[in-house]
N, C-alpha and C positions, 0 to 999 in steps of 0.2 A: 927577527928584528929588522925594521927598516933603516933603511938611508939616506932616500928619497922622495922628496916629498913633490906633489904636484900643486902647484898655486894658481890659484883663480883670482876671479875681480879686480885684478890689477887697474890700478889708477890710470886712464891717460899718460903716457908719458914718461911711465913708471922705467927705471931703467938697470941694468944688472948689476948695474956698482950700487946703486941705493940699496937693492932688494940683498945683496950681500951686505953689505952693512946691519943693516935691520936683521938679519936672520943669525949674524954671528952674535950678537946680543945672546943667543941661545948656545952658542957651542963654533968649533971650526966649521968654515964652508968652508967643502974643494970646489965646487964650484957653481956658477947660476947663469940658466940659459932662456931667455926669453923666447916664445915663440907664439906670434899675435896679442891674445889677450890671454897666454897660460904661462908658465913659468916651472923648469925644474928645480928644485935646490937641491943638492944633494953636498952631507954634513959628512967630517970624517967620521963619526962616531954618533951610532946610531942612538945612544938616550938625547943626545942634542936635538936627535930631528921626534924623537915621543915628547918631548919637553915642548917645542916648538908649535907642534900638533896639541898638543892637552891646552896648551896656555893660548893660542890665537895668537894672531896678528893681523895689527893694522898698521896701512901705510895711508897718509894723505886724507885721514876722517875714511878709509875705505876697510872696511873689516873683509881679508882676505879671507877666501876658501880653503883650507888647506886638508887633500887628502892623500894617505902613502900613495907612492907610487909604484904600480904593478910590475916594471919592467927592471 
């Protein structure tokens, strides 16, 4: 089971407090790191982040990428 998930497509301007907000909707974040246009989330508890993955998300009309994260 994962933890970790990698997010794409981020909005412009998209920012780590929004993208935690939006993803706690699914479960605990520890925490959300932006870096260019990619994003980690990683959940305390891994059915939060298979829920997260199965169900999609969108921020800002922008339908994120989201796939686990390998590391």
């Amino acid at each position: 089971m994962y933890q970790k998930l990698l997010v794409s497509n981020l909005p412009d301007g998209a920012d780590e407090t929004e993208l935690q907000e939006l993803f706690e909707s699914f479960g605990r974040v520890d925490f959300v790191k932006i870096t260019r246009r990619y994003a980690i989330v990683q959940f305390e508890d891994s059915r939060a982040a298979e829920i997260a993955f199965a169900y999609g998300v969108t921020l800002r009309a922008h339908r994120l990428n989201i796939k686990e994260a390998q590391w």
